[in-house]
N, C-alpha and C positions, 0 to 999 in steps of 0.2 A: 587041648587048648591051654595054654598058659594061664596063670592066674592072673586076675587083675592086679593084685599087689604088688607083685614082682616086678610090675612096669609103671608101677605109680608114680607121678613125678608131681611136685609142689612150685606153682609159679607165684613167688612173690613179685612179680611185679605183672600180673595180667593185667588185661585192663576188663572192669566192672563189667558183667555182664549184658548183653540189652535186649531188649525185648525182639520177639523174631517180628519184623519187617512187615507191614500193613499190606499187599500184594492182593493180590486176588487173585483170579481164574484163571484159578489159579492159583497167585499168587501169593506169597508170600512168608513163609516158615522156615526151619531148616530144611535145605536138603531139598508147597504150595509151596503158589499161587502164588498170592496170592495172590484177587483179584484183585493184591497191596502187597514192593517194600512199603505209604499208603498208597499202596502196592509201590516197592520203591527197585523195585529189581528186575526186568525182564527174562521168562526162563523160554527155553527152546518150547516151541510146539510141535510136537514128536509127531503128531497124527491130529487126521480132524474127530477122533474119539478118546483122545491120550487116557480119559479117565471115566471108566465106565461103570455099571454099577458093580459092588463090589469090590472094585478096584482100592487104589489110594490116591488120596490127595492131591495136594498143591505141593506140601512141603513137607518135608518128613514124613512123608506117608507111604504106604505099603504100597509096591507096583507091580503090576500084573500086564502081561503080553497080553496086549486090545486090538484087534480089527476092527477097523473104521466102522461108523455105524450108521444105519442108513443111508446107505447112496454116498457120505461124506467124504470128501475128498483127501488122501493124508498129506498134507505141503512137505514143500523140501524141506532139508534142515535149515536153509537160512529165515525160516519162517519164528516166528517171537510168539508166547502168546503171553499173558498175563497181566498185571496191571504196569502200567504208564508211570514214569516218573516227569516233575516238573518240566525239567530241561532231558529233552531224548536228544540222545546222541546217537550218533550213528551205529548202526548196526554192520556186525561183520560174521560170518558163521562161524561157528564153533571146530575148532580143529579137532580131526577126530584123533581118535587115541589120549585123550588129553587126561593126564595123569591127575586126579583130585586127593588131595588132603585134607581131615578133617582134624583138627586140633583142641582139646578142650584146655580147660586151665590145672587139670590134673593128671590127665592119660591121654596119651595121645595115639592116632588110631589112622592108617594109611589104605586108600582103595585104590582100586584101576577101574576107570570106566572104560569100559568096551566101546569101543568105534562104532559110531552111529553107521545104520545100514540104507537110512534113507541117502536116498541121490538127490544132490545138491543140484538146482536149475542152474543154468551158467548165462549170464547175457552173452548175444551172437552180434556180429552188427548186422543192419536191416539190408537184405538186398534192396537191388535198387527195380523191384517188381511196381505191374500196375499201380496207376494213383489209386486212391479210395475216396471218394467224394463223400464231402462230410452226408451229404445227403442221409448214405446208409445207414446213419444212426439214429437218425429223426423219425419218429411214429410214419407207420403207412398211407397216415392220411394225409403227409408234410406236403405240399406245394411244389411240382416239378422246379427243377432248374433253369434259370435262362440259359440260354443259345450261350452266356459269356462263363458258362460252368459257375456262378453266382446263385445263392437261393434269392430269390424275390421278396423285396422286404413287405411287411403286413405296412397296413395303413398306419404304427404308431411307429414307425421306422424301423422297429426291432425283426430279427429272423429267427424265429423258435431258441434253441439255447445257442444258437453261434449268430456270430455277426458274419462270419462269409463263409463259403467252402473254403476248405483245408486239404491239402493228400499229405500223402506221408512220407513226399521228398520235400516236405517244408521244413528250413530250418530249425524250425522250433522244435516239432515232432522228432528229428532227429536227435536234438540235445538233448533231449529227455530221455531218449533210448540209452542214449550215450550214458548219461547219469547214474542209470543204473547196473550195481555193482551186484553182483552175483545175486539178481532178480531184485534185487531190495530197491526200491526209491525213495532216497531221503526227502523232503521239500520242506525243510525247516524254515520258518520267516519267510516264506512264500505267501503270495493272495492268491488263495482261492480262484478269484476271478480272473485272475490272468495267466493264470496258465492249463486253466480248465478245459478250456478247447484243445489246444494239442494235446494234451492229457488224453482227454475222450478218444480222440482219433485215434494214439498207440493200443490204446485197450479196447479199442473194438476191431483190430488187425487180428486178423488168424493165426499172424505170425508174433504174435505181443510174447515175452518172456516172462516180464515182471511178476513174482509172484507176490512179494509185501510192498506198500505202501506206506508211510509217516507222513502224512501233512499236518504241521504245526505252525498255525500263527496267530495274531492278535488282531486281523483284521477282519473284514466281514466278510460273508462267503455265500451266503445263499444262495445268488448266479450262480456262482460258480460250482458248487453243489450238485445243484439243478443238472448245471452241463456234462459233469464230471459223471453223476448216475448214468446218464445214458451211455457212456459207454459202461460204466457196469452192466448193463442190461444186455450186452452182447459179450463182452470180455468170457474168456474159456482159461484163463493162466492164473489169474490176482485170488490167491487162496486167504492173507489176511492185509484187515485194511484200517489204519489206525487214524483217528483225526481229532485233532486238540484245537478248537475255534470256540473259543468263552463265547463270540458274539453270533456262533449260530442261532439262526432264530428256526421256528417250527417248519417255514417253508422247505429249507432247505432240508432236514429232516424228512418231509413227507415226498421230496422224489428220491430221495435215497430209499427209503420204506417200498417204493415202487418199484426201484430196481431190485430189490432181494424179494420181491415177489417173482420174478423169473429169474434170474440169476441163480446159477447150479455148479458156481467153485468154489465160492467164498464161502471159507470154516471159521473164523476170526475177525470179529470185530468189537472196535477197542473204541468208544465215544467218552470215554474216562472225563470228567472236569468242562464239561462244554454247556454248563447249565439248562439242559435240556428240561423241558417243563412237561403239562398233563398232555399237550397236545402234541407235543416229538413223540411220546412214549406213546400215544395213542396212535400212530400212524406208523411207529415201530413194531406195535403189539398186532396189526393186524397183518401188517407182512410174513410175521411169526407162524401166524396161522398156516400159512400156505408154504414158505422155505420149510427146504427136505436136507438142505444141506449144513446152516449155517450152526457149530455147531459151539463155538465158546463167543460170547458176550458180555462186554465188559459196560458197566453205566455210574461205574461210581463218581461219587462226587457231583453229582446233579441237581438238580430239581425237582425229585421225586417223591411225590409223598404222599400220603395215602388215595386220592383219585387215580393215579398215574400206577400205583399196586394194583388198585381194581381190574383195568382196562387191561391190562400185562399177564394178572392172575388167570385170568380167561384165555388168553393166550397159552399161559403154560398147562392150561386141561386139556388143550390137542393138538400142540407142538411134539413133533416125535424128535427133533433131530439134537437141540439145546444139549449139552451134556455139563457146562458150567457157564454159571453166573453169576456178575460180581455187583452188586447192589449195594457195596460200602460207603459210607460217610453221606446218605443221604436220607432226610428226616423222613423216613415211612411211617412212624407211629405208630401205635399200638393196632389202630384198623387197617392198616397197610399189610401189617404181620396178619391180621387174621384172613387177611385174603388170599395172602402167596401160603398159607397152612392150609387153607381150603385147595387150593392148587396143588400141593403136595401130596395129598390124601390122593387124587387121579393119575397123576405125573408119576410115568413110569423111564424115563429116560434122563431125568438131572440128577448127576452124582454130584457136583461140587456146587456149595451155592455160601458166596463171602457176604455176611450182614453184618460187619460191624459196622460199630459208630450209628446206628438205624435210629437211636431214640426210642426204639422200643423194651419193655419189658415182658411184655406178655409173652410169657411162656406157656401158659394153656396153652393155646391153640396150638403154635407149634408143636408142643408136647404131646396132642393129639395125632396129629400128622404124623410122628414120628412113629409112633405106635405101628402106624400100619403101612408105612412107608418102609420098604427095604432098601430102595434103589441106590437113596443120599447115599453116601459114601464120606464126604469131608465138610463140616460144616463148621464156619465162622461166626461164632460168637461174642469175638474181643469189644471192649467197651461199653458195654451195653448194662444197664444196672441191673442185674438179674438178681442180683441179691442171693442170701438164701432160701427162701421161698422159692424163686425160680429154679433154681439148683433142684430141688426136691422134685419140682416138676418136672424136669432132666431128667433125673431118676428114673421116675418110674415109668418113663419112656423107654429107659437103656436097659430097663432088666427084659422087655418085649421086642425090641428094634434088633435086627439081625443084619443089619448093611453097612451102619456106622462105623468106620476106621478111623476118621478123624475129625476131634472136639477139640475146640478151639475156645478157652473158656477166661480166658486174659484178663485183667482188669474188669473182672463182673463183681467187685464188691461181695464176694462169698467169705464167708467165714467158717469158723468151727463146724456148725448147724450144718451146713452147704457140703462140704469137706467129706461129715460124716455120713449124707443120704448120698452122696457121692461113692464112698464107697462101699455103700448095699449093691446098687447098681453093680460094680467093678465083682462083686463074689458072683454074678451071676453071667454076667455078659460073656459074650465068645465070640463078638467081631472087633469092641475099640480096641486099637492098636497105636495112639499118639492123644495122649491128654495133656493141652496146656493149663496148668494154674496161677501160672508166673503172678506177680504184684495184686495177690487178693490179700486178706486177712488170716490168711489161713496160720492157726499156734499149734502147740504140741500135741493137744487134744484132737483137733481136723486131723493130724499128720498120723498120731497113733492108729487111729478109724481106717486111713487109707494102707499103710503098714499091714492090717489085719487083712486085710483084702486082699492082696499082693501075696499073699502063704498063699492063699487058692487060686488067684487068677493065672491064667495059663496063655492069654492073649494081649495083653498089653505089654510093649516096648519099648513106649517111648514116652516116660513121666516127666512133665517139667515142672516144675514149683518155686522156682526163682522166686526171690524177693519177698518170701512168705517169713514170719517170724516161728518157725518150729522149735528152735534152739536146740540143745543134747537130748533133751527126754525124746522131743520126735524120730531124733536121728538114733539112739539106739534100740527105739520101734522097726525103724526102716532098715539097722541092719540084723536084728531077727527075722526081719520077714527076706533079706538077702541071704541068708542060711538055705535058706528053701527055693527062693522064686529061679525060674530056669526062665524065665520068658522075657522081663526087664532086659533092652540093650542099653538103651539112654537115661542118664538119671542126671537131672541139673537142678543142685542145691547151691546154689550162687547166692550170697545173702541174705542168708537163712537164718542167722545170730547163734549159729553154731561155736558151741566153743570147743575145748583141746580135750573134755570131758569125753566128749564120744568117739573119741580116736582110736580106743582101745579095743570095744565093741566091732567099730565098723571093722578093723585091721581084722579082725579074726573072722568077718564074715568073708571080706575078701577076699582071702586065703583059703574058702572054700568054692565061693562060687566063680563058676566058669561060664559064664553067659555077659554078664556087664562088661561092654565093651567100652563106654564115656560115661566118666563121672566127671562131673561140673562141684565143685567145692568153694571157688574162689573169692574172695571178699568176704569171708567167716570168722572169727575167731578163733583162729588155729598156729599151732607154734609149729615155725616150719621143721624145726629139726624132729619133731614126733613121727614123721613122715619116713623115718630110716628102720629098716630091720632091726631088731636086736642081732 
C-alpha cells in the first residue's frame, strides 16, 4: 500500500469541519443512523435486521452480512430507514452501481460501492378485478351491508372508520395507486382524514404494491389514523411507514399500536417530531410486546420522559424483533435512563440505540448494563453532560463489554480526566471500532493518554477529536503512537490548535505507516508549503 504521505494534499480553502449529523436508527454519522442528520439524512434500509448484534452501526461503523431476524421482513431498496428531516422530500431509490467518494481536507480517498442485490418493488397498474367492499376491513363483529352495498349508519350518524363503502375502481383508490412511484407514497401536506379511507382500501388489497409510506402534515389526524390502521391490520406489502403529525393526539396512536399487534410486514417505523406523550408510548409499548416483526423504530423528538421509559422499558424485556432505536432529543432524565439500563441488562436483540440530547447524565446505570450486555453494538451519546465522571463510568464498562463497535461521545463536556479513563478502557478493549470525541475539552494531556493507547490497541479505526484543543505536544503523541498502530483508518484533527511545530514529527510517522487512509487536519495552524517533500 502506498504511504500516506505521498498522497497528502493541503486544502487551504476547506471548509470548517462539522460535526456528524444528529440521525438516528440509525442515523446519522459518517458513512449511522442516525436515529439523526437530528437525524438530518435519510439512509437506505438494506434489511429488516441491517444491524445485528455485533454488527456495526449507523455511521461509520463496521458492517457485517445479517439475515433478517425473526420472521423480519428485508424491504426493497427503495425502502429509507433512519431519522426524518424537517421538510422530507421525495424519495427516489438509489441507483445501483453508484460510484461513492469520500473526501477529507488532507487525503483524499475513492471507493466503489457494489450494487445493491435487493430487488426493487416496481408499481403495476391495478387491474380492473373484483370490487372489495370496504366492509372487509372492518372488525367481524361490523354490521352487514344494506341491499344498496352501503354500511348502515349507527345511531350517531357515523360508520365505524369510513363514512360509506369504497372498491378499488374508485377514483380515488386509483390515484393513489397511481401516485406511487416505485412502491414509495409520498403524501406530503395531505390530511390525514381525507384520504384515509382510499388509503385503507389499497392496503388491505392482495394486490397492494406499496412498500414505503411518508405522510406529513400539520393538520389533525386521529380519524384518520384510526381509518388508515385498519388497513394496516390486513396490508401484506407496506414494509416502512413514516408519519410527521405534531397534532397527533394518543387516540390516533392507540389504533395504530392495534394494528402492529397483528400486522406481520411492517420493519420500520418512523414517528420522529409528533409529540407523542406517556399515553401514545403506552399503547405503543404494549403492541411491542406481541410484534415479531417490527424491527427499527424511530421516536425522537417527542414527549417522552421518564413514565413513557418505564411503560417501553418493559416492553424492551420481551421484545425479540427491535434491533434499533432512536429515542433522541427527548427529556428521559436520569429515571428514564435507569429504566431502559434495567431493560438492557435482559435485551438480547437491540444493537443500535440513539440517546442524545436525553437530559440525562447518569451513567451508572447504563454502565451497569453495559457490563453485561453484549448485544449493543452502536450507541449514542452526543449531548448529554456526562462529564468526566461519566466518562470514567464508560470506562469501566469498555474494559468488560465485548459488543460495542460504536461510541458516540460528542459534545459530553469530557476533559483531560474523561480523555484519560478513556483510554485505560481503549488498552484493553477488542470490539470499539468508531470513537467520537469531537467539541469536548479535550488538551494535550487527554490527547497524550489516548496516544498511549493507540501503541496497543489493535481494534479501533475510526478516532475523531475535532474541535478539541490538543495543540503540537498532543499531535506529536499521536504521531509516535502512528509509528506503531496498524489498526487506525480515520483520524479527524479538524481544529485541534495545532501548529507547524508537529509537522515534522507527523511527516515521518507518515512515511511509515501503511494503514491511515483519512486524515482530517483542516482549520489548524499549519503553513501550507510544510506540506511538500524535501
Amino acid at each position: 500500500m502506498q504511504p500516506l504521505a505521498s498522497t497528502i494534499k493541503h486544502s487551504a480553502d476547506a471548509q470548517p469541519p462539522k460535526s456528524q449529523p444528529d440521525a438516528g436508527i440509525a442515523g446519522s454519522h459518517p458513512g449511522m443512523p442516525s436515529m439523526h442528520a437530528g437525524m438530518q439524512q435519510q439512509q437506505l434500509l438494506q434489511s429488516a435486521a441491517a444491524t445485528l448484534p455485533g454488527a456495526g452501526g449507523m455511521a461509520g461503523n463496521a458492517q457485517g452480512s445479517q439475515q433478517p431476524h425473526h420472521g423480519a421482513v428485508a424491504p426493497p431498496a427503495s425502502v429509507a430507514g433512519g431519522g426524518n428531516t424537517a421538510a422530507r422530500p421525495p424519495l427516489a431509490p438509489p441507483a445501483p452501481g453508484q460510484q461513492s467518494t469520500t473526501t477529507a481536507s488532507v487525503v483524499t480517498t475513492t471507493a466503489t460501492v457494489a450494487p445493491s442485490s435487493i430487488t426493487t418493488t416496481t408499481t403495476s397498474t391495478m387491474p380492473a378485478y373484483a370490487s372489495l367492499n370496504v366492509l372487509n376491513l372492518l372488525p367481524s363483529e361490523a354490521p352487514a351491508a344494506g341491499a344498496d352495498n352501503k354500511l348502515p349508519r349507527a345511531g350517531n350518524g357515523q360508520v365505524g372508520p369510513f363514512a360509506a363503502s369504497m372498491t378499488l375502481d374508485d377514483p380515488r383508490v386509483r390515484r393513489l395507486d397511481a401516485m406511487a412511484e416505485n412502491g414509495v407514497l409520498q403524501l406530503n401536506g395531505s390530511a390525514i382524514d381525507e384520504m384515509a379511507e382510499p388509503l385503507a382500501v389499497l392496503l388491505a388489497s392482495p394486490h397492494c404494491t406499496v412498500t414505503r409510506i411518508c405522510i406529513s402534515t400539520n393538520r389533525e389526524g386521529d380519524a384518520g389514523l384510526a381509518c388508515l390502521s385498519e388497513g394496516l391490520r390486513r396490508n401484506a406489502s407496506v414494509v416502512d411507514l413514516e408519519i410527521c403529525c405534531p397534532k397527533l393526539a394518543s387516540t390516533g396512536l392507540a389504533a395504530l399500536s392495534e394494528a402492529l399487534k397483528v400486522n406481520r410486514t411492517l420493519v420500520a417505523l418512523n414517528l420522529e417530531g409528533n409529540r407523542i406523550d406517556a399515553v401514545g408510548v403506552g399503547s405503543l409499548s404494549e403492541a411491542l410486546k406481541v410484534n415479531a416483526t417490527l424491527a427499527r423504530l424511530n421516536l425522537a423528538r417527542n414527549a417522552i420522559g421518564a413514565r413513557s421509559m418505564a411503560a417501553l422499558s418493559e416492553a424492551l424485556k420481551v421484545n425479540r424483533a427491535l434491533v434499533a432505536l432512536n429515542l433522541g432529543e427527548n427529556e428521559i432524565s436520569d429515571d428514564g435512563m435507569a429504566a431502559l439500563s434495567a431493560a438492557l441488562k435482559v435485551n438480547r436483540t437491540l444493537a443500535t440505540l440513539d440517546l442524545r440530547a436525553i437530559c440525562s447524565s447518569d451513567m451508572m446505570s447504563l454502565s451497569e448494563a453495559l457490563t453485561v450486555n453484549d448485544t449493543l453494538a452502536t450507541l449514542h451519546l452526543k449531548r448529554n453532560a456526562i462529564g468526566d465522571h461519566g466518562a470514567a463510568l464508560l470506562s469501566a464498562a469498555l474494559k468488560a463489554n465485548k459488543g460495542l463497535t460504536t461510541l458516540d461521545l460528542d459534545y459530553c463536556e469530557i476533559e483531560d480526566d474523561g480523555a484519560t479513563s478513556l483510554s485505560e478502557a481503549l488498552k484493553v478493549n477488542r470490539s470499539l471500532a468508531t470513537l467520537y470525541l469531537g467539541n469536548n475539552n479535550i488538551r494535550h494531556d487527554g490527547m497524550t493518554r489516548v496516544a498511549e493507547a493507540l501503541k496497543v490497541n489493535r481494534a479501533l479505526s475510526r478516532l475523531y477529536v475535532e474541535d478539541n484543543r490538543i495543540d503540537a505536544a498532543g499531535m506529536v503523541a499521536l504521531s509516535e503512537a502512528l509509528m506503531t498502530n496498524r489498526a487506525l483508518v480515520t483520524l479527524d484533527l479538524g481544529l485541534c490548535a495545532i501548529g507547524s511545530v508537529a509537522l515534522a514529527p507527523l511527516w515521518k510517522a507518515l512515511a511509515t505507516n501503511r494503514t491511515l487512509a483519512t486524515l482530517n487536519l483542516a482549520y489548524n495552524k499549519l503553513d501550507e508549503g510544510q506540506w511538500h517533500a524535501e
